[in-house]
C-alpha positions as a Markdown table, in Angstrom:
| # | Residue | x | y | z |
|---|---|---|---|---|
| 1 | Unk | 196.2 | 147.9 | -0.4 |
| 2 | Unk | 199.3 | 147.6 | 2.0 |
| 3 | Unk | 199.4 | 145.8 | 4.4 |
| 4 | Unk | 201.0 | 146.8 | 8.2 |
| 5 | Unk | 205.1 | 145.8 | 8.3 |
| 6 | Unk | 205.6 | 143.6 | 11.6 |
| 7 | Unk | 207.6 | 146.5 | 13.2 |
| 8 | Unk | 204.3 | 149.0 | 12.5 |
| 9 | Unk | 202.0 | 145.9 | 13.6 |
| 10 | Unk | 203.7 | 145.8 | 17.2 |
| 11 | Unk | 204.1 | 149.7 | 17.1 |
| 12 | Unk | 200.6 | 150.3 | 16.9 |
| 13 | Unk | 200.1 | 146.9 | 19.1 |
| 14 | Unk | 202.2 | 148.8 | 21.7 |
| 15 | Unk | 200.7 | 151.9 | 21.6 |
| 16 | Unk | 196.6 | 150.6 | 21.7 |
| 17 | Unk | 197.7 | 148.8 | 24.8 |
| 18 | Unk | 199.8 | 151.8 | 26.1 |
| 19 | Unk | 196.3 | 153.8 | 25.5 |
| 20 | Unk | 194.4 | 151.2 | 27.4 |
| 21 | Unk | 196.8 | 151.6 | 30.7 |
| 22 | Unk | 196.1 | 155.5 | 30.6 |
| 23 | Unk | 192.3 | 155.4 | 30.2 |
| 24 | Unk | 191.7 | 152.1 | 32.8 |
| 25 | Unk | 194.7 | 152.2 | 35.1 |
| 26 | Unk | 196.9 | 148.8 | 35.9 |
| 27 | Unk | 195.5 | 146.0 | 34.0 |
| 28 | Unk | 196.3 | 142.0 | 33.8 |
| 29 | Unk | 197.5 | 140.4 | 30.6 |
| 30 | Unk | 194.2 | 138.3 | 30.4 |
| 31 | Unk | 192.4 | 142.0 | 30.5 |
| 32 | Unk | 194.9 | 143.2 | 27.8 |
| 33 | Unk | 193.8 | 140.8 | 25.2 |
| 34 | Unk | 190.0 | 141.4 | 25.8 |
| 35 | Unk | 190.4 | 145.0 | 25.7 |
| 36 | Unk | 192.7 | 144.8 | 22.7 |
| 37 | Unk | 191.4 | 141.2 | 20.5 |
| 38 | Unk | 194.9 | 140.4 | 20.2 |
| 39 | Unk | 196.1 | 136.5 | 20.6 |
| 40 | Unk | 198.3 | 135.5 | 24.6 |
| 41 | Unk | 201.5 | 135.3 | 22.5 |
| 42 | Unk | 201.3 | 138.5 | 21.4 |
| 43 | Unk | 200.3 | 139.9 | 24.2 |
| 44 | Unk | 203.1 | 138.2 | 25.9 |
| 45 | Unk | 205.5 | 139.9 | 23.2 |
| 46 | Unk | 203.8 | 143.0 | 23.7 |
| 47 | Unk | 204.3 | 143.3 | 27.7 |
| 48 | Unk | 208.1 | 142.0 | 27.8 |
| 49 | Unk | 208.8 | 144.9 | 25.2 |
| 50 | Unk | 207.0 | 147.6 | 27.4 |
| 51 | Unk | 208.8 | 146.4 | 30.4 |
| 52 | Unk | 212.2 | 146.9 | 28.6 |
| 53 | Unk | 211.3 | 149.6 | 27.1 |
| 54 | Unk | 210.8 | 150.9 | 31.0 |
| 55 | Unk | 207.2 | 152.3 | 29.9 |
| 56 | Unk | 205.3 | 149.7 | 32.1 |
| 57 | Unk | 205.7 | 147.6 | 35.1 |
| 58 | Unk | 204.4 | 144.9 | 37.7 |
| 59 | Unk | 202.1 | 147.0 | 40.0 |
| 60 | Unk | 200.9 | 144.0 | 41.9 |
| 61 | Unk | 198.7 | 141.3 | 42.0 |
| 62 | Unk | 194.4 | 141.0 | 40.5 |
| 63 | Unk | 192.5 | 138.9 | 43.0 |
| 64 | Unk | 193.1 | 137.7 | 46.5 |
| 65 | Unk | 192.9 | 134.2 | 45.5 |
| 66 | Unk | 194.7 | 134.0 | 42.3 |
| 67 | Unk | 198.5 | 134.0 | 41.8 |
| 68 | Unk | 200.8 | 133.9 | 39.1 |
| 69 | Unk | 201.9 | 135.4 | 35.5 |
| 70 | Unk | 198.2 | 136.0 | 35.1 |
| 71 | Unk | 197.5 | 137.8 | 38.1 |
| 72 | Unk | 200.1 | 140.1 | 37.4 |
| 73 | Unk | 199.0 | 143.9 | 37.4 |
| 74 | Unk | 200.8 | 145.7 | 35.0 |
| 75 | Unk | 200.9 | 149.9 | 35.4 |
| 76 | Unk | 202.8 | 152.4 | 33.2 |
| 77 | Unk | 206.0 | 154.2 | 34.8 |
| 78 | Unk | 204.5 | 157.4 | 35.7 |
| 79 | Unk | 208.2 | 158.9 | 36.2 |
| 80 | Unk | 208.8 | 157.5 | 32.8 |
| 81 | Unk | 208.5 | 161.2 | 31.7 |
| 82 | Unk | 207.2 | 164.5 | 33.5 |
| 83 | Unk | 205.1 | 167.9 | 31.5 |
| 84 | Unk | 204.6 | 171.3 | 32.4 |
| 85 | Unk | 201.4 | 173.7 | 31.9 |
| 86 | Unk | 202.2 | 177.3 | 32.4 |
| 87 | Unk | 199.1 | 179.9 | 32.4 |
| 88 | Unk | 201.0 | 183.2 | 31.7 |
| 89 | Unk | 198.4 | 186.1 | 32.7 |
| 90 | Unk | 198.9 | 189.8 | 33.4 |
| 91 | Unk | 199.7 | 189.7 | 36.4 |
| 92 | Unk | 201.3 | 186.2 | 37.5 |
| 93 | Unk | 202.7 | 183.0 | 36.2 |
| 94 | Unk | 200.9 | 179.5 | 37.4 |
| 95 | Unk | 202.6 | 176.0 | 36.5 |
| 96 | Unk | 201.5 | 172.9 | 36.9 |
| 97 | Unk | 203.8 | 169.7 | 36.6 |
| 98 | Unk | 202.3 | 166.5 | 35.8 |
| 99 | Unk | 203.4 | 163.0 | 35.2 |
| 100 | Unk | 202.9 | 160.8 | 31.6 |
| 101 | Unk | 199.9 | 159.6 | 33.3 |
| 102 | Unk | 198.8 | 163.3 | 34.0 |
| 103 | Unk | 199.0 | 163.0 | 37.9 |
| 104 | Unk | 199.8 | 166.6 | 39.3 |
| 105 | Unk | 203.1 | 166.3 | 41.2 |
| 106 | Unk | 203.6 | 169.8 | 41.9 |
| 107 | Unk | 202.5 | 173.5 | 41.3 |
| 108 | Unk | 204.5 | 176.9 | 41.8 |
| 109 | Unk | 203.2 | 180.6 | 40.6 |
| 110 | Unk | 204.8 | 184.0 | 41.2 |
| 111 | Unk | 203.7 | 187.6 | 40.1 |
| 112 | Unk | 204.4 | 190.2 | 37.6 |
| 113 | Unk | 206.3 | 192.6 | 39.5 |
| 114 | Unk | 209.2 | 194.7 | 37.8 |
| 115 | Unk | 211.6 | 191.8 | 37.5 |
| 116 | Unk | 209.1 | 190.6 | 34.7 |
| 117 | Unk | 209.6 | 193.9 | 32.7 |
| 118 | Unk | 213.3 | 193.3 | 32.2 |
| 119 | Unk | 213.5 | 189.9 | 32.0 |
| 120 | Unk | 209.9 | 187.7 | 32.0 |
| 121 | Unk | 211.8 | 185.0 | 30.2 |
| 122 | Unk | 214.1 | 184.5 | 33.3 |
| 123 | Unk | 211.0 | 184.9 | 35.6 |
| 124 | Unk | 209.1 | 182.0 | 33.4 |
| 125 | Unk | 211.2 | 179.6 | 33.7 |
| 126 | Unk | 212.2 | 180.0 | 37.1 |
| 127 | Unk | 208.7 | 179.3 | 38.4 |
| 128 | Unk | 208.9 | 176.2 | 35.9 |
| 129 | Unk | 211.8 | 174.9 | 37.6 |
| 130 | Unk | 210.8 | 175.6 | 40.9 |
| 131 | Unk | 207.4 | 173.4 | 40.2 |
| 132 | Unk | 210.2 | 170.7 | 38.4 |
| 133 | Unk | 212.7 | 170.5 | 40.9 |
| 134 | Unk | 214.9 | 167.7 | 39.6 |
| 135 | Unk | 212.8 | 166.3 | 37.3 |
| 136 | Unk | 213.6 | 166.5 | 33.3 |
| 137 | Unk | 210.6 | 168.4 | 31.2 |
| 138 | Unk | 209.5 | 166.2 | 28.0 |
| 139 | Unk | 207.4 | 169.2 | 27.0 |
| 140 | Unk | 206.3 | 172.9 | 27.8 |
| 141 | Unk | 203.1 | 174.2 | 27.1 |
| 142 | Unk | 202.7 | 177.8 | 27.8 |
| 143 | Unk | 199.0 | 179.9 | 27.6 |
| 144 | Unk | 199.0 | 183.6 | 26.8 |
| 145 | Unk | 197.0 | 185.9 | 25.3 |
| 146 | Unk | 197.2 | 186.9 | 21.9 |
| 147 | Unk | 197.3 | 185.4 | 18.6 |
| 148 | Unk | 199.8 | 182.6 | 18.1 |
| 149 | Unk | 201.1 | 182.3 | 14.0 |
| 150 | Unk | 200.6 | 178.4 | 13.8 |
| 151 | Unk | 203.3 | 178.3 | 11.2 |
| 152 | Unk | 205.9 | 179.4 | 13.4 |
| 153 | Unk | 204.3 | 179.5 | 17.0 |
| 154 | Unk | 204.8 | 183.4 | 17.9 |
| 155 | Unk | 202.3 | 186.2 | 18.7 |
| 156 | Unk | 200.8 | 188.3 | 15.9 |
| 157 | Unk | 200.8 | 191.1 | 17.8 |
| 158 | Unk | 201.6 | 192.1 | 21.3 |
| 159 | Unk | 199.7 | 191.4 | 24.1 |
| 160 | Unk | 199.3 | 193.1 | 27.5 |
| 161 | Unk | 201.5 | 190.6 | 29.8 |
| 162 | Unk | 204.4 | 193.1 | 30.8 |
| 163 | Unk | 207.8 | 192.5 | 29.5 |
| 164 | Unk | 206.5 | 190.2 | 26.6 |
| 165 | Unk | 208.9 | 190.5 | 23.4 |
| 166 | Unk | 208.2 | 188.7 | 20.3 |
| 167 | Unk | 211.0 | 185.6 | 19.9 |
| 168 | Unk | 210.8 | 185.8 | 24.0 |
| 169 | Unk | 210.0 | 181.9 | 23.4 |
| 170 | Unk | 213.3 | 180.7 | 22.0 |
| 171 | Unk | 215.5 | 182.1 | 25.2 |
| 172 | Unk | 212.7 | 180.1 | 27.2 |
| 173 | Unk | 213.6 | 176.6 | 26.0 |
| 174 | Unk | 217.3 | 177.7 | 25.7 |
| 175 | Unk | 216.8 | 178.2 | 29.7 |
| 176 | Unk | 214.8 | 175.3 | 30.1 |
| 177 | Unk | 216.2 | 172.9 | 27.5 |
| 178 | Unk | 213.5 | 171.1 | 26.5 |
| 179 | Unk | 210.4 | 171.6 | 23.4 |
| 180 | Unk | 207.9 | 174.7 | 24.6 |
| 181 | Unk | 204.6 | 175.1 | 22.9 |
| 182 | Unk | 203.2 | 178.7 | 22.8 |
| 183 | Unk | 199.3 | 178.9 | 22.7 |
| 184 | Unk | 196.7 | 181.3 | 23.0 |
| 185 | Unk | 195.4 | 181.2 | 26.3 |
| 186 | Unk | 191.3 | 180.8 | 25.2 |
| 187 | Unk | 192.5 | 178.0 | 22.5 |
| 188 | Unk | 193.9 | 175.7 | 25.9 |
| 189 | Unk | 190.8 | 176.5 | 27.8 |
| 190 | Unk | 188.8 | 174.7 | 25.2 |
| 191 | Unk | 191.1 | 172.1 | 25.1 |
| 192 | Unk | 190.0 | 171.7 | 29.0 |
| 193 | Unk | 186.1 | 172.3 | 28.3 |
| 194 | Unk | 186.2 | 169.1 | 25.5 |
| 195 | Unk | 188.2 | 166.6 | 27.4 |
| 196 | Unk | 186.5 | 167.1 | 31.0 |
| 197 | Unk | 184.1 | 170.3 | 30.8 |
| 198 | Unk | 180.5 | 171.0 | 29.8 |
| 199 | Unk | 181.9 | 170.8 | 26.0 |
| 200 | Unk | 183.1 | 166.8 | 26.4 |
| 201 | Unk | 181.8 | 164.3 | 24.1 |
| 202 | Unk | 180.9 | 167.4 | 21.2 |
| 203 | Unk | 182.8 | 167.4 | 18.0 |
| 204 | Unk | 181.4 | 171.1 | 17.3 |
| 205 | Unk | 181.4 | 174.1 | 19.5 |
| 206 | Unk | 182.4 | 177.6 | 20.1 |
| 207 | Unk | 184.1 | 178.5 | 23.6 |
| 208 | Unk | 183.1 | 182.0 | 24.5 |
| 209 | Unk | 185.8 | 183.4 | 27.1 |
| 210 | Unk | 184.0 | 186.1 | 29.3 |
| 211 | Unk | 187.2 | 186.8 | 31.7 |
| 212 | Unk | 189.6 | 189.8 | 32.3 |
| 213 | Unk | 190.1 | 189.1 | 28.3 |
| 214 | Unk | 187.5 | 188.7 | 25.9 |
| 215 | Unk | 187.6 | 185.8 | 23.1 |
| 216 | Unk | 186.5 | 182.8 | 22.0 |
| 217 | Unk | 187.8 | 179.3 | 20.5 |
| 218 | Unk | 186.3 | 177.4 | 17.7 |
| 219 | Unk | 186.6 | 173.3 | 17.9 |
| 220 | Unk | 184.7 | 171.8 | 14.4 |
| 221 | Unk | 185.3 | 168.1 | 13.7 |
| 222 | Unk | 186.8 | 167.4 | 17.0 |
| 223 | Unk | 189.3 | 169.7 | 16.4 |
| 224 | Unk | 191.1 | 172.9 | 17.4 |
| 225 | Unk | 190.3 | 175.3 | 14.6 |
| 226 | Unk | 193.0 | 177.9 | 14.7 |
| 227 | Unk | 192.7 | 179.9 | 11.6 |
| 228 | Unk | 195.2 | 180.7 | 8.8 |
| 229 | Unk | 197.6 | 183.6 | 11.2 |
| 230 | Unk | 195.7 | 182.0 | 14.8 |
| 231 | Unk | 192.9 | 184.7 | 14.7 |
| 232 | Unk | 190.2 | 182.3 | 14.6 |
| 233 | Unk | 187.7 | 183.4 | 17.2 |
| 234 | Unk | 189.0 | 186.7 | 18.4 |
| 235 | Unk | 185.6 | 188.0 | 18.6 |
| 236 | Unk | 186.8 | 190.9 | 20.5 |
| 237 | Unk | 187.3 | 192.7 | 17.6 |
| 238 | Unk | 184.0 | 192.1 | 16.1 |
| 239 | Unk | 181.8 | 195.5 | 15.8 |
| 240 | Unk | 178.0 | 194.8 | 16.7 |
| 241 | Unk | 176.2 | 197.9 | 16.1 |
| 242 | Unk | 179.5 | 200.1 | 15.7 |
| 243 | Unk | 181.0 | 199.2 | 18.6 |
| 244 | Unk | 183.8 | 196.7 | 19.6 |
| 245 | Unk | 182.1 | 193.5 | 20.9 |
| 246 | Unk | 184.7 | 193.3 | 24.0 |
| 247 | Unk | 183.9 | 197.2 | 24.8 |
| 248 | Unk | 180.4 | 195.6 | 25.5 |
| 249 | Unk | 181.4 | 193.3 | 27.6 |
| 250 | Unk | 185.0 | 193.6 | 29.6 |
| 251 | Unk | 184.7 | 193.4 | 33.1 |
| 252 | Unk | 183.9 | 196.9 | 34.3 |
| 253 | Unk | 181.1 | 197.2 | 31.9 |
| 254 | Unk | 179.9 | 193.9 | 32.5 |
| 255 | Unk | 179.6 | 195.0 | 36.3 |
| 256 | Unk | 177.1 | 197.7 | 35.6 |
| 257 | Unk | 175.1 | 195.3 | 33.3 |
| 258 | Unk | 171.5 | 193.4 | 34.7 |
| 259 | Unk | 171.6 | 190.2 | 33.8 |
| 260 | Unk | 169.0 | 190.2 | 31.0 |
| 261 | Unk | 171.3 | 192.9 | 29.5 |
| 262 | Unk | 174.5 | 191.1 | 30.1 |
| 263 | Unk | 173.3 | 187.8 | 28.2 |
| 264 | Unk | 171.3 | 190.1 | 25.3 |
| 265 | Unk | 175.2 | 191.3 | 24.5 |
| 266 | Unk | 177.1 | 188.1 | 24.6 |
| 267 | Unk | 173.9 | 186.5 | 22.4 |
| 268 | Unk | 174.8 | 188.8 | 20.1 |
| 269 | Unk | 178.5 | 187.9 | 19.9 |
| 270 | Unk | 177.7 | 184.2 | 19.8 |
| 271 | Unk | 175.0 | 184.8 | 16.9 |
| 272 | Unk | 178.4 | 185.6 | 14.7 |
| 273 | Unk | 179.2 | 181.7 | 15.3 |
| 274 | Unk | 175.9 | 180.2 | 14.9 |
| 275 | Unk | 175.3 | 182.6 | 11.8 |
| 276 | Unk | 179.0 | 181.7 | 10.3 |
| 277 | Unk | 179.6 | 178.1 | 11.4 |
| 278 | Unk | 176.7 | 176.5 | 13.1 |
| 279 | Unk | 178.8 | 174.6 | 16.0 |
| 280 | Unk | 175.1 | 173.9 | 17.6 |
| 281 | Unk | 177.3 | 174.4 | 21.2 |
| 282 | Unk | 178.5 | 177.4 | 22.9 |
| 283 | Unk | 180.1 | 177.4 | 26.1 |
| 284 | Unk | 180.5 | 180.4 | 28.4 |
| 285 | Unk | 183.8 | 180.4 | 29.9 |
| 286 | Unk | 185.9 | 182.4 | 32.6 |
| 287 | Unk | 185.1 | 184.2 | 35.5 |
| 288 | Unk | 181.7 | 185.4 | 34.0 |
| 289 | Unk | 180.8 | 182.0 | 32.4 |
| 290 | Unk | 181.6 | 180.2 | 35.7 |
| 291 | Unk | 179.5 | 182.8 | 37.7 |
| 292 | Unk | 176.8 | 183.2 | 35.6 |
| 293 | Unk | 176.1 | 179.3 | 35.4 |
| 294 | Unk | 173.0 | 177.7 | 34.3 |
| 295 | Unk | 170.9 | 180.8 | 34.5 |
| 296 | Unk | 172.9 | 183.0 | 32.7 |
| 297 | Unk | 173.2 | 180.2 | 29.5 |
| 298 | Unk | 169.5 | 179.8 | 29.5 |
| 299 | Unk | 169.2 | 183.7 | 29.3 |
| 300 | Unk | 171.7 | 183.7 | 26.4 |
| 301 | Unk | 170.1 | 181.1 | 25.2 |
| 302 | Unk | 166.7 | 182.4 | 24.2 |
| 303 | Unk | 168.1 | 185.8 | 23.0 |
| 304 | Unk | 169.8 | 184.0 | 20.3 |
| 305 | Unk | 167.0 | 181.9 | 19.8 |
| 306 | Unk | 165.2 | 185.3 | 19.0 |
| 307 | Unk | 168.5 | 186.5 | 16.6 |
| 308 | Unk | 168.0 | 183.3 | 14.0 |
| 309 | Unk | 166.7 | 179.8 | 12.9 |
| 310 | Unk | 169.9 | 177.6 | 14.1 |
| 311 | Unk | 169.4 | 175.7 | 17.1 |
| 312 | Unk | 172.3 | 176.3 | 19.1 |
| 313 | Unk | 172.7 | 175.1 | 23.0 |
| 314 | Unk | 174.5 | 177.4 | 25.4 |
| 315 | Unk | 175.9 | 176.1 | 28.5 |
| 316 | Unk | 177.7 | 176.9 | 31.3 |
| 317 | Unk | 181.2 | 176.0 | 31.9 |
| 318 | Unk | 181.8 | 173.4 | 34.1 |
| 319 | Unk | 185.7 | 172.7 | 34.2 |
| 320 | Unk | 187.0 | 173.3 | 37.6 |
| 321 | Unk | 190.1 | 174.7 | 38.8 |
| 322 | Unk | 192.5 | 176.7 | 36.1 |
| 323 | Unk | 190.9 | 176.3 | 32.4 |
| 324 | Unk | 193.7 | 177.6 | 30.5 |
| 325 | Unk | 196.5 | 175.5 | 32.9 |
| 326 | Unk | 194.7 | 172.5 | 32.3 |
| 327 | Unk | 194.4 | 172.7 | 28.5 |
| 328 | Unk | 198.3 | 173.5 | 29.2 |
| 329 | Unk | 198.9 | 170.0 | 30.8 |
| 330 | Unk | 196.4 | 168.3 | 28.4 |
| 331 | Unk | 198.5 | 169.4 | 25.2 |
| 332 | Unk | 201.6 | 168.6 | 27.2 |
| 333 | Unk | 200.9 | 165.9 | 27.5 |
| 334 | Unk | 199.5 | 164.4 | 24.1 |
| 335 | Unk | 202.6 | 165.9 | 22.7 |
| 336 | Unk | 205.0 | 163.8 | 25.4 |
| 337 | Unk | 202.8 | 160.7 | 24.8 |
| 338 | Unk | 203.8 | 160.7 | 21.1 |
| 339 | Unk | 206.8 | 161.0 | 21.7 |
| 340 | Unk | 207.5 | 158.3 | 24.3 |
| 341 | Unk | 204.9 | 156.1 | 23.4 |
| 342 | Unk | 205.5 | 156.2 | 19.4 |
């Protein structure tokens, strides 16, 4: 077996201790090498090639009555890099801007109005720079709905936002000069639900988006599941008893619905997951997830309990704020991290 080069050794030496700042905040050196195992001279090494690398700094002092090298606090550069989420929907455009350390620094949205129609490029990325303002973009991650091609990051098929044109993408980080991610809209909301949501700490599940959209999004292993063309969980499409599963259940329909009725027909759309993959989790995202909370999962719940023999949990979601824009910023982030931080 090979063993680790010294340049990979202090590469992955940089980038545990680089991991440690995000997840704990400042830290001393004497906290670096018990978090990490690693010796005081290389430790040493490890924080006089951050600080020239401008990725970390002095943040102050630990203790009131302790001073010198080892009571330095060392912080990463927050401005060492900024990211933007963007939730594209029907009818408006929400950014977010965060920081490498995923602080929000600023937000900006606008509508769809008729300027959209002719050129929604131009409209996207002037509500991304307005959120920017001066600062540079390491990365873009934009959610819409619609199947994204994982080969080559465009939709399948059209969606409903107005003015969308396939290859509308390109002229967007031509404008913006800088990497943008396309990504379906429900895939970014289950990027939320696992990191800080109901879903978090579960290698398996199955999001089940109940919104002005109907869809879901498969994590197995601890990871995005995406499919072959990005169809994987567009359960929309899915008949149950000859008709469309999202006819069942889009938002006027779902109005009319009692609740028992409402949670018999999503039980029967997530009974396609448990049959098929067995996750063991589904979540109930959206507006009708959110609203429905604990009472609606526990009514789902026992009508697919009643459909077949796998044990699968249903919960509520319990991310707050913008899903979709936060499982924007999240893969904006991981993507800028490896990239700054190696």
């Amino acid at each position: 077996m090979k063993t680790a080069t010294p340049a990979l050794a202090r590469a992955i030496n940089d980038r545990l201790a680089l991991d440690l700042l995000l997840e704990h905040g400042p830290l001393t050196a004497p906290q670096l090498r018990t978090l990490t195992g690693l010796s005081r001279p290389t430790v040493s090494d490890l924080i006089e090639r951050l600080m020239e690398a401008g990725l970390i700094e002095v943040t102050g002092e630990y203790g009131e009555d302790r001073r010198g090298p080892n009571a330095r606090l060392y912080g990463l550069v927050a401005d060492r890099a900024h990211v933007a989420g963007v939730d594209l929907r029907r009818d408006a455009v929400n950014v977010t801007v965060a920081d490498i350390t995923g602080r929000v620094v600023c937000e900006a949205a606008a509508t769809l109005g008729g300027a959209a129609r002719t050129d929604l490029a131009g409209l996207i990325v002037s509500v991304v720079r307005d959120a920017a303002g001066e600062r540079a973009l390491d990365t873009v991650v934009v959610g819409a709905p619609g199947l994204v091609n994982p080969r080559d990051g465009e939709l399948v098929s059209s969606n409903d936002v107005p003015g969308w044109r396939r290859g509308m993408m390109a002229s967007v980080r031509e404008r913006l000069g800088a990497p943008v991610i396309l990504e379906n809209e429900v895939n970014l909301a289950a990027i939320a639900e696992s990191r800080t949501g109901a879903a978090a700490g579960s290698e398996d599940f199955v999001l089940l988006w109940l919104d002005d959209g109907v869809g879901a999004a498969v994590v197995l292993g601890g990871r995005l599941r995406r499919g072959a063309s990005g169809g994987a969980g567009e359960i929309g499409f899915l008949e149950v008893g000859g008709v469309a599963f999202c006819e069942q259940v889009d938002p006027e329909v779902r109005a009319r619905l009692d609740r028992d009725e409402l949670a018999r027909r999503i039980a029967r759309g997530a009974f396609a997951f448990a049959t098929l993959l067995d996750p063991g989790l589904v979540v109930l995202g959206g507006t009708t997830g959110h609203a429905g909370g604990a009472e609606l999962a526990e009514r789902v719940a026992g009508h697919l309990r009643a459909l077949g023999p796998a044990p699968t949990e249903v919960r509520a979601s319990t991310v707050t704020g913008n899903a979709i824009l936060q499982g924007a910023v999240l893969t904006a982030l991981d993507l800028a991290r490896d990239h700054i931080f190696g």
